[in-house]
C-alpha positions in Angstrom: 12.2 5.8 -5.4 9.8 3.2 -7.6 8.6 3.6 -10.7 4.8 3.8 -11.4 5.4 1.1 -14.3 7.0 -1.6 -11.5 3.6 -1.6 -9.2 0.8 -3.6 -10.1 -2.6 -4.4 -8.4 -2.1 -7.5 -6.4 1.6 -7.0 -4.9 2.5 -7.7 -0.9 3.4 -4.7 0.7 5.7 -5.0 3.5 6.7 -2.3 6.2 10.6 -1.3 7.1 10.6 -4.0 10.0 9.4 -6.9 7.6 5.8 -6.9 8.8 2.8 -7.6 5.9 1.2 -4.5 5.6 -1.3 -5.5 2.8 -1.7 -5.7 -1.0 -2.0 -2.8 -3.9 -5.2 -2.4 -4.7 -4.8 0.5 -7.1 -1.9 2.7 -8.6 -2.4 6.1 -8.7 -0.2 8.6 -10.6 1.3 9.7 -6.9 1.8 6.0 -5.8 -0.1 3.2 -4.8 -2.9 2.4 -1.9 -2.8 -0.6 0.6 -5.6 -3.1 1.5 -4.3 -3.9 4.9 -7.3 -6.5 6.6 -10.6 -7.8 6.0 -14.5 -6.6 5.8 -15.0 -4.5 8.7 -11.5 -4.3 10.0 -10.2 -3.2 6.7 -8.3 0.1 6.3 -6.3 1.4 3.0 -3.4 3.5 3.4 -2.4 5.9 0.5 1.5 5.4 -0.2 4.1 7.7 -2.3 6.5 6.5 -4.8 8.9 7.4 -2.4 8.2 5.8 0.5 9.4 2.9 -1.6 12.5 1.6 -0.1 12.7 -1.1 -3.5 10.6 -4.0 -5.1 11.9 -7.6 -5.5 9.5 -10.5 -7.2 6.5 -8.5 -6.8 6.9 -7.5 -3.4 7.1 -3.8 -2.5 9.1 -2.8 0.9 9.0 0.3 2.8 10.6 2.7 3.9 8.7 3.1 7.6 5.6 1.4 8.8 2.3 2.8 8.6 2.3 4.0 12.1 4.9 6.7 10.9 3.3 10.2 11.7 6.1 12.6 9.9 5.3 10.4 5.9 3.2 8.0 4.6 1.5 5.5 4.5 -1.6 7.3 5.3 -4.8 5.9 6.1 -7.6 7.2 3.9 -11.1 6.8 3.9 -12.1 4.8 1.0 -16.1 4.2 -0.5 -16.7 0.4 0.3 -16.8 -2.0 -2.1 -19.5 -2.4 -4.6 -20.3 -6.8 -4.5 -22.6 -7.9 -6.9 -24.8 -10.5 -6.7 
């Protein structure tokens, strides 16, 4: 399992087959949630600290992919961003 203090906004995330899942976007105190896409085909996924198989140079790898149905990551409905103008 990772530690909250290794994760930082702006990391790769990368699933258990080595497949780019996204970037952290935000650390939560349960883990971390994953920008995977762009503008309308965007979706965020919610991950646990322990679906952290480990992080090397600021790149965090899974334990599954985010099609796993049994643990995360979990897709979650997120506000959309605010732009200013």
């Amino acid at each position: 399992m990772a530690e909250r203090s290794e994760l930082h906004e702006g990391m790769v995330v990368w699933t258990h087959r080595g497949e780019k899942l996204g970037h952290v976007v935000e650390v939560t105190d349960q883990g971390f949630i994953v920008e995977k896409g762009l503008l309308v085909w965007r979706k965020d996924y919610a991950v646990s600290l322990d679906d952290v198989r480990e992080i090397v140079a600021d790149e965090v790898y899974l334990s599954h992919g985010p099609d796993s149905l049994l643990s995360g990551p979990r897709e979650i409905a997120r506000p959309p961003r605010r732009t200013t103008h």
